[in-house]
C-alpha positions in Angstrom: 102.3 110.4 86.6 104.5 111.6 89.6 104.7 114.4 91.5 106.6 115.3 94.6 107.5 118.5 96.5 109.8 119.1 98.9 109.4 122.0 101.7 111.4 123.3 104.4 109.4 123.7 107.4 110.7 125.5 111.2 109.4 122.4 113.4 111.3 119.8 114.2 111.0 116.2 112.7 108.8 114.3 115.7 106.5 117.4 115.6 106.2 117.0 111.7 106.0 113.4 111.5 102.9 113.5 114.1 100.8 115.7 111.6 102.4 114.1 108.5 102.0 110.4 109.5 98.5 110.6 110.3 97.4 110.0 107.1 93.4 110.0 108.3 93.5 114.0 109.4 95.1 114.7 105.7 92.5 117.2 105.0 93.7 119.3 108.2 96.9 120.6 106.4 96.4 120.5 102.7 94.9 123.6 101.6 93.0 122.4 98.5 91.2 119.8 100.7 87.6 121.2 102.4 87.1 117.7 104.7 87.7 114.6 104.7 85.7 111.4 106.7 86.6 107.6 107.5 84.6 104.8 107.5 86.2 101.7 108.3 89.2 101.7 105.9 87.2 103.6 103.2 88.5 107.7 102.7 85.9 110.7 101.5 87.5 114.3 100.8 86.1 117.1 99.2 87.6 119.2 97.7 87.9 122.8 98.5 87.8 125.3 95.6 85.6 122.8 93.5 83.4 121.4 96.3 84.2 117.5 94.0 84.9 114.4 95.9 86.8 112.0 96.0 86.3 108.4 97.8 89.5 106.3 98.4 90.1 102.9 100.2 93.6 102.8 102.4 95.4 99.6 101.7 98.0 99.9 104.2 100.2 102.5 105.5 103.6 102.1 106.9 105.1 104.3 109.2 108.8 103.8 110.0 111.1 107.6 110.8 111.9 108.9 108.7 109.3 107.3 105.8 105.8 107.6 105.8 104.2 104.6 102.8 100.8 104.4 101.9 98.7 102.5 99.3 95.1 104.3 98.2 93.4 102.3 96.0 90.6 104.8 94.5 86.8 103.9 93.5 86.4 100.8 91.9 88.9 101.5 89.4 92.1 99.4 88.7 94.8 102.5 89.6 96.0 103.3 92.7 97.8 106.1 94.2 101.1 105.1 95.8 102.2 108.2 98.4 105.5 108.1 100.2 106.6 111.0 102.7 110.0 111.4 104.6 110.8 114.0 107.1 114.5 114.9 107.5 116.3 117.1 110.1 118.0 120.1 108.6 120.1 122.6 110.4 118.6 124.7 112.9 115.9 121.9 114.2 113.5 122.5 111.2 112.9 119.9 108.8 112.5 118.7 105.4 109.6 117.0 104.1 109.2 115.7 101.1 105.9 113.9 100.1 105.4 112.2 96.8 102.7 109.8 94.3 102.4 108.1 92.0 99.6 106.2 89.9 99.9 102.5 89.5 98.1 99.0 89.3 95.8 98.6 92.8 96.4 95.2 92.7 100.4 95.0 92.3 100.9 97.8 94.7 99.0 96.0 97.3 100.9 92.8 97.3 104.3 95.0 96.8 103.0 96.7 99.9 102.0 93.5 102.1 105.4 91.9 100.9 106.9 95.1 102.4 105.1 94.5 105.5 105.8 91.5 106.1 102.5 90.1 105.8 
């Protein structure tokens, strides 16, 4: 499955990119997330209207203006979410950010990802 959105937003891209590319602080600015806490590379969110969780481990995240890349791998399973992010400049110094993911293999995506890296 993927899903992406695109919204138009009255910042400009540097302010954008500081809240969008810090993946760790995600539950401060998506509604539908209550919290969220690290440990080491390991992610727990709960959710806001259901009170679930979720646990997640980051892979890797790359942040290069204007594309934000991340790998979750989540639980123990064998999926992964793949989440890419770009923030644009559009006229009048507000921006366009578009954030998508994607399920696929944990294992793929990771090396894909290091590959990416460079590592």
């Amino acid at each position: 499955m993927n899903i992406a959105e695109t919204k138009t937003c009255g910042a400009g891209p540097a302010s954008v990119w500081e809240v969008v590319g810090d993946v760790e602080s995600v539950a401060t600015w998506i509604p539908a997330l209550e919290s969220r806490h690290l440990d080491g590379d390991v992610r727990y969110v709960t959710f806001a209207y259901s009170g679930g969780e979720a646990t997640e481990r980051i892979e890797g995240v790359r942040r290069q203006l204007p594309l934000l890349e991340a790998v979750l791998a989540k639980g123990a399973s064998d999926l992964a979410r793949y989440v890419t992010g770009t923030v644009i400049p559009v006229d009048g110094g507000a921006s366009a950010v578009t954030l998508g993911t994607f399920a696929t293999d944990v294992v793929a995506a990771a090396e894909e990802f290091r590959a990416g890296a460079g590592a």
